[in-house]
C-alpha positions, 0 to 999 in steps of 0.5 A, spaced: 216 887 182 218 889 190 223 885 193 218 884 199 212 890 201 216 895 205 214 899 212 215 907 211 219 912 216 219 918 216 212 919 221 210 914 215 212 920 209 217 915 206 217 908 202 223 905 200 223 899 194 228 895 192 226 892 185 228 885 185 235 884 181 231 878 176 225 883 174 225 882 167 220 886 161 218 881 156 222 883 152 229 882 156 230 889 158 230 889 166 225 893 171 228 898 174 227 903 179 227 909 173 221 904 169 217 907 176 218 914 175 217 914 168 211 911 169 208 915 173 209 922 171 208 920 165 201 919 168 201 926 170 204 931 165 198 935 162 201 934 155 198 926 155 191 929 156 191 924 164 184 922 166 186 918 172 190 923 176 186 923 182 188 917 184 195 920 185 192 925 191 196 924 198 203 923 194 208 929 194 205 935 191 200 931 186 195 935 188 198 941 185 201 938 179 194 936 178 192 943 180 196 946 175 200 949 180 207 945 179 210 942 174 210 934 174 217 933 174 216 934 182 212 928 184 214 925 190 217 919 187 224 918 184 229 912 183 235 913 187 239 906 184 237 902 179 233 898 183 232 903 188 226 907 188 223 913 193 216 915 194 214 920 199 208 923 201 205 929 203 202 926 209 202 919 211 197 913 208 196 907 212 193 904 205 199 906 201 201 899 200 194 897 198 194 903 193 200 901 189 196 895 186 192 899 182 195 898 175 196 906 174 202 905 178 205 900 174 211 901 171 213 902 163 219 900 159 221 907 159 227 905 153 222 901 150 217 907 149 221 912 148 224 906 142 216 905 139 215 912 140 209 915 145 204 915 140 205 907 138 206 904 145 201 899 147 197 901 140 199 893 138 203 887 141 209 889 137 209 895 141 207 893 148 211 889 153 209 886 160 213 885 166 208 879 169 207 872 167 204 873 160 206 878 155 201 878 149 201 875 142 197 877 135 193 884 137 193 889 132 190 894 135 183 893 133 182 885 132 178 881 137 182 875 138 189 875 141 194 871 145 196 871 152 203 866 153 207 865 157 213 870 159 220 867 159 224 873 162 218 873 168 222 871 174 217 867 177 215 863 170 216 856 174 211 857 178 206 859 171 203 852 169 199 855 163 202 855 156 198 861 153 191 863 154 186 865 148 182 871 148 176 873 145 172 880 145 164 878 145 160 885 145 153 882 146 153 877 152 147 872 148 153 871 143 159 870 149 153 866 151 153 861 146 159 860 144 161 859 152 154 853 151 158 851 145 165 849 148 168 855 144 169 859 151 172 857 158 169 864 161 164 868 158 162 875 162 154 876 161 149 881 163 143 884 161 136 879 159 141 873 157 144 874 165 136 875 168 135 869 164 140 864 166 139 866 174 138 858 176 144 855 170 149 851 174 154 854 170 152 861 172 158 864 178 157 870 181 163 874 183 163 880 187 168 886 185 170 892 189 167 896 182 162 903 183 159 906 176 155 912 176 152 916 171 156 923 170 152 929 167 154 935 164 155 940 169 158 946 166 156 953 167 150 954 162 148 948 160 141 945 164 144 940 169 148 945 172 141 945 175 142 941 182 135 941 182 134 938 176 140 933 178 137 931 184 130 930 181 133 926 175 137 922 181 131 920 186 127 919 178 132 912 177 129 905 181 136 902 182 133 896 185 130 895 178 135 897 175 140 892 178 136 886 177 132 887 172 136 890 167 143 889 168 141 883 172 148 881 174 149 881 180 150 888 182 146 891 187 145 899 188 151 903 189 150 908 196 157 910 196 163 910 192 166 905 197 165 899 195 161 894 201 166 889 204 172 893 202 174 896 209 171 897 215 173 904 219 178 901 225 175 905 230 167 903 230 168 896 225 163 898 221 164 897 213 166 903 211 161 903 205 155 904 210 158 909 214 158 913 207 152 911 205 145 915 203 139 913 200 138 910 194 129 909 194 126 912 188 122 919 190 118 920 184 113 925 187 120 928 190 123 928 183 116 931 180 117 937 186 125 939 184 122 938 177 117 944 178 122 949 182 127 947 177 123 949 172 120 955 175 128 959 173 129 960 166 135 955 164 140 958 159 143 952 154 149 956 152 153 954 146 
């Protein structure tokens, strides 16, 4: 929606965006600067329960809005015009530019939610509006097939050469496989024995993604794996190795730091960040058994 991707001032504190003047919801309204600001402290204010807020870290008093400390309203970031929007950070952020990407930091309608109401925006088509090339037809919230066509407001709609693009949620991938052999799919995503299964297929792609998942445990005090003992025996119990291939069978690979390899390399050494965050990820059963027993050793109050 920017004009054109922007260099900070300010000793690299301070992004100034121009929304482009043809910006345009689904809907007809235009993207404003406003849109933004909504969006993101909309993200933040505790009242909309935000799981996501993290990712905010670095821009203006985020971290004590995340803390509890300030109130949301006082995020660095505000529209100073229509189309003009202002972002200062707490500390410079060389991949500033990069982060803004991620769909967390896309704007809203604010007209259109607050129109539908909070609780029912983005809940069906009817109450949801999109800023990109598409805009989605015949969701109802819980139905498993829609629509995607194409946006007649998106100021680029010259460029889309797609009318529309079917969508279909299939949950069990032997499913999405059948149906992609049947001609009823362009693109099936598959994992599991169907994916193990299909490793020589011709038709079969392998696209790697900067994506990391991990199993996250209760820790709460009182509960038994606020035991790091116990944690660390349940971790160096798991054979990752065999996990990947043998069970998601996917193309993934275990994860042995939260950034993703080929994401980025430090500018000092050249090295792939991930390797430079890397720690061991080998299977440890007799080690596990040893943390077990220690572990076991304390009396483990479950709480309630």
């Amino acid at each position: 929606m920017a004009t054109k991707i922007v260099k900070p001032t300010a000793n690299g504190t301070k992004y100034v965006f121009h929304i482009r003047k043809d910006a345009k919801w689904s809907n007809g309204d235009p993207v404003t600067a406003a849109d933004f600001e909504y969006s993101w402290k909309r993200s933040l204010n505790p009242k909309n329960n935000p799981v996501y807020t993290y990712i905010f870290s670095g821009i203006k008093n985020a971290d004590a809005i995340i803390a509890g400390k300030k109130s949301y309203k006082t995020l660095g970031i505000k529209a100073t015009g229509k189309r003009t929007l202002t972002i200062t950070l707490d500390h410079p952020m060389t991949y500033f530019n990069k982060l803004m990407a991620m769909p967390v930091f896309m704007p809203q309608d604010k007209t259109f939610v607050q129109k539908v109401g909070v609780k029912n925006y983005g809940t069906s088509s009817k109450n949801t509006v999109s800023n990109g090339a598409f805009k989605i037809t015949g969701w109802t919230g819980t139905n498993d097939t829609y629509t995607l066509k194409k946006n007649t407001h998106y100021w680029d709609k010259k460029a889309i050469k797609l009318d529309e693009i079917k969508y279909q949620t299939v949950k069990d991938a032997n499913t999405a496989h059948n149906l992609f052999t049947s001609g009823k799919l362009d693109d099936a995503t598959i994992s599991g024995v169907t994916a193990k299964n299909l490793q020589k297929n011709k038709d079969l792609k392998s696209v790697p993604k900067a994506w990391t998942y991990y199993l996250q445990v209760n820790q709460r005090n009182g509960q038994p794996l606020a035991n790091k003992k116990l944690r660390q025996a349940i971790s160096l119990a798991i054979n990752r190795k065999s996990l990947t291939s043998k069970v998601l069978a996917d193309g993934s690979t275990p994860a042995s730091s939260f950034v993703s390899p080929g994401t980025s390399t430090d500018p000092t050494t050249g090295k792939d960040f991930s390797k430079e965050t890397s720690t061991s990820t080998a299977q440890n059963v007799t080690k596990a058994k040893q943390l077990w027993l220690k572990a076991a050793r304390k009396p483990i109050s479950l709480g309630r």
